[in-house]
C-alpha positions in Angstrom: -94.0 -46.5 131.4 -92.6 -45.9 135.1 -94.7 -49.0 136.1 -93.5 -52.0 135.0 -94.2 -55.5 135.4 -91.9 -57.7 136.6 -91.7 -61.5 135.8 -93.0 -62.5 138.8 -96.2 -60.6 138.5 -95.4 -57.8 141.0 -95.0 -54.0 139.4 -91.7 -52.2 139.9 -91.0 -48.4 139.6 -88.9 -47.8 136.2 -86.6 -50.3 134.8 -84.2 -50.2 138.2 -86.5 -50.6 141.1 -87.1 -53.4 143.0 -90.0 -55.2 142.3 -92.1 -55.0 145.4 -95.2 -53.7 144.2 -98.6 -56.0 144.0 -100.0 -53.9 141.3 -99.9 -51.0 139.0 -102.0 -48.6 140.9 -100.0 -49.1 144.1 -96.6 -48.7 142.1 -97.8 -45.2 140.8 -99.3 -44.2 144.2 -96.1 -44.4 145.7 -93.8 -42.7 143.5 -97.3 -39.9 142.3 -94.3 -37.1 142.1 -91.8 -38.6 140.4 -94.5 -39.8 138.1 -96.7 -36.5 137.6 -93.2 -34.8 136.7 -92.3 -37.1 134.1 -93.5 -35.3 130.6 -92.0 -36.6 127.1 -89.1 -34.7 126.0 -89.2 -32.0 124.1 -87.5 -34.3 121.0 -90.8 -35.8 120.7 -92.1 -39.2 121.9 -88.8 -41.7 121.0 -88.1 -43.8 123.5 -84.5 -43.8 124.9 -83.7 -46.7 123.0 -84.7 -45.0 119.9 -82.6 -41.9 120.7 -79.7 -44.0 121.3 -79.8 -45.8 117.9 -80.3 -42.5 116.1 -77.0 -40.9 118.2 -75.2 -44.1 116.9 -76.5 -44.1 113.7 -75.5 -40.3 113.2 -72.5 -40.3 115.2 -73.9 -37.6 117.0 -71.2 -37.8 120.3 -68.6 -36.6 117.7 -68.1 -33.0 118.1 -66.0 -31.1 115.8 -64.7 -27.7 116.2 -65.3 -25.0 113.8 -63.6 -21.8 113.6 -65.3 -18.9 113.5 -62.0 -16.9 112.0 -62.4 -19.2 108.8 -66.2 -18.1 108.7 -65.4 -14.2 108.4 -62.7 -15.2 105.9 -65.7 -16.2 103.8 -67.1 -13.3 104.2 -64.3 -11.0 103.4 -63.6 -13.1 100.4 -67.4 -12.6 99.7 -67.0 -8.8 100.0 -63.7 -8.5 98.0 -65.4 -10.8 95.0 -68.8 -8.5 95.0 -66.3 -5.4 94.6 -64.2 -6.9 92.4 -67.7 -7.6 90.3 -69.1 -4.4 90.2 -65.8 -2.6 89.8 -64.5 -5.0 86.6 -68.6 -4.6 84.9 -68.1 -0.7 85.7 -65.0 -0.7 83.5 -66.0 -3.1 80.8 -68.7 -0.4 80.3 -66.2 1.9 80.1 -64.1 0.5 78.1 -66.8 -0.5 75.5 -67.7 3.3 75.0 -64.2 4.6 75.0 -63.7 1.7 72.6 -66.5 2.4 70.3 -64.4 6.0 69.9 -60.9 4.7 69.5 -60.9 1.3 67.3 -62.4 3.9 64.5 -59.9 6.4 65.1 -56.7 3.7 65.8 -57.8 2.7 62.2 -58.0 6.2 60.4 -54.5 6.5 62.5 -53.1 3.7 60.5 -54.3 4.5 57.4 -52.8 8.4 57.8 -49.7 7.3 58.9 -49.2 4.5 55.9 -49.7 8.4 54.1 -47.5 10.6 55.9 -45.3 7.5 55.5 -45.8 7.3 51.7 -45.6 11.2 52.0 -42.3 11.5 53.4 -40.6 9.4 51.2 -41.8 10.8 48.7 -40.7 14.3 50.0 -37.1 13.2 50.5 -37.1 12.4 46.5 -38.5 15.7 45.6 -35.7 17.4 47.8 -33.1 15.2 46.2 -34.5 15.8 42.7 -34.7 20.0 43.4 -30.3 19.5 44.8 -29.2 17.9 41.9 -31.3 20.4 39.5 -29.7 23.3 41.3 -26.7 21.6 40.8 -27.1 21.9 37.1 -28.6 25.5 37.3 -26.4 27.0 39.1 -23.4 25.5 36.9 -25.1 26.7 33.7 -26.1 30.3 35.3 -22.6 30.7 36.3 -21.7 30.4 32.4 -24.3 32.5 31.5 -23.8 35.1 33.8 -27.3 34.8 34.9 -28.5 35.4 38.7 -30.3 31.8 40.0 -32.1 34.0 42.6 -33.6 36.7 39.5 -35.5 33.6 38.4 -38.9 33.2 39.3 -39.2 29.2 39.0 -36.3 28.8 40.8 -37.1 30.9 43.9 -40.8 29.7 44.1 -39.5 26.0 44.0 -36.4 27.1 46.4 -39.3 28.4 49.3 -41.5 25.0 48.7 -38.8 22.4 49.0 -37.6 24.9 52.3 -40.8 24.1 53.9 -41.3 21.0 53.2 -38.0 20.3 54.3 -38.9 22.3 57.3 -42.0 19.6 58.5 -40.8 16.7 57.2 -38.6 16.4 60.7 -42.1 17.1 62.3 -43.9 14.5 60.2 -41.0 11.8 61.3 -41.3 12.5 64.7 -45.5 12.6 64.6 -45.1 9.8 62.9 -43.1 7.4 65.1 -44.8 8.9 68.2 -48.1 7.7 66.3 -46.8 4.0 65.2 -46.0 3.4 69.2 -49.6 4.4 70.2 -51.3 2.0 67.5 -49.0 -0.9 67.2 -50.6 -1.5 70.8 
């Protein structure tokens, strides 16, 4: 390709020269360095026209500038995403056992407290119920000259309705702790 062959029929040396030459062999023994040098490029075996129509054709003269500070914020977002990964499926383990615990008990909570509920109301009639029969017995003792606390049936009822009186405080309080917990 250095050699090339000009219209008139003499050679020149590459597409510049001068064409001064009367053949090829005298054309390439006076330029034997330039021309011993001259290997195809590394690219391959395009021709420069070639290489040209590709840049073109790929727009390969336009350089745009990348910034490397977006590329580690890739991989810090990479990082915090893997963490966040393995920390949430850690937890959803978690969870699922604790779960498998709680939902059972959170539903024998509910039912107890619908008792205690029942239970207390219940209890606040039975206290009512033993005032206004004490009411009555003491009013007819007093006629009678009878002593309310010689009478065995009257005590005994006197220390139950005491202590239930006594927890049903405790039971209200349990009890509205509880329905906070489980209405979550």
């Amino acid at each position: 390709m250095p050699c090339t062959k000009c219209k008139d029929g003499k050679y020149k040396w590459g597409k510049t020269g001068s064409c001064k030459y009367a053949n090829k062999g005298e054309c390439e023994k006076a330029n034997p360095k330039k021309y011993n040098k001259m290997r195809p490029t590394p690219l391959g075996k395009k021709s420069y026209e070639e290489y040209a129509k590709e840049l073109k054709e790929f727009n390969l003269s336009k350089i745009e500038k990348i910034e490397l500070g977006v590329i580690q914020d890739f991989e810090k977002i990479s990082n915090e995403a893997d963490e966040n990964y393995k920390e949430l499926i850690s937890n959803i383990k978690e969870l699922n056992k604790i779960a498998e615990v709680v939902v059972p008990a959170v539903k024998k909570t509910r039912k107890l407290s619908k008792s205690v509920e029942s239970l207390i109301k219940s209890s606040e009639q039975t206290f009512k119920n033993y005032r206004q029969k004490l009411k009555i017995a003491q009013k007819q003792a007093k006629e009678l000259g009878i002593n309310l606390d010689d009478v065995k049936p009257v005590n005994n009822a006197k220390e139950q309705v005491q202590k239930l009186v006594g927890e049903l405080d405790q039971a209200e309080q349990t009890l509205s702790g509880v329905s906070s917990l489980i209405k979550y």
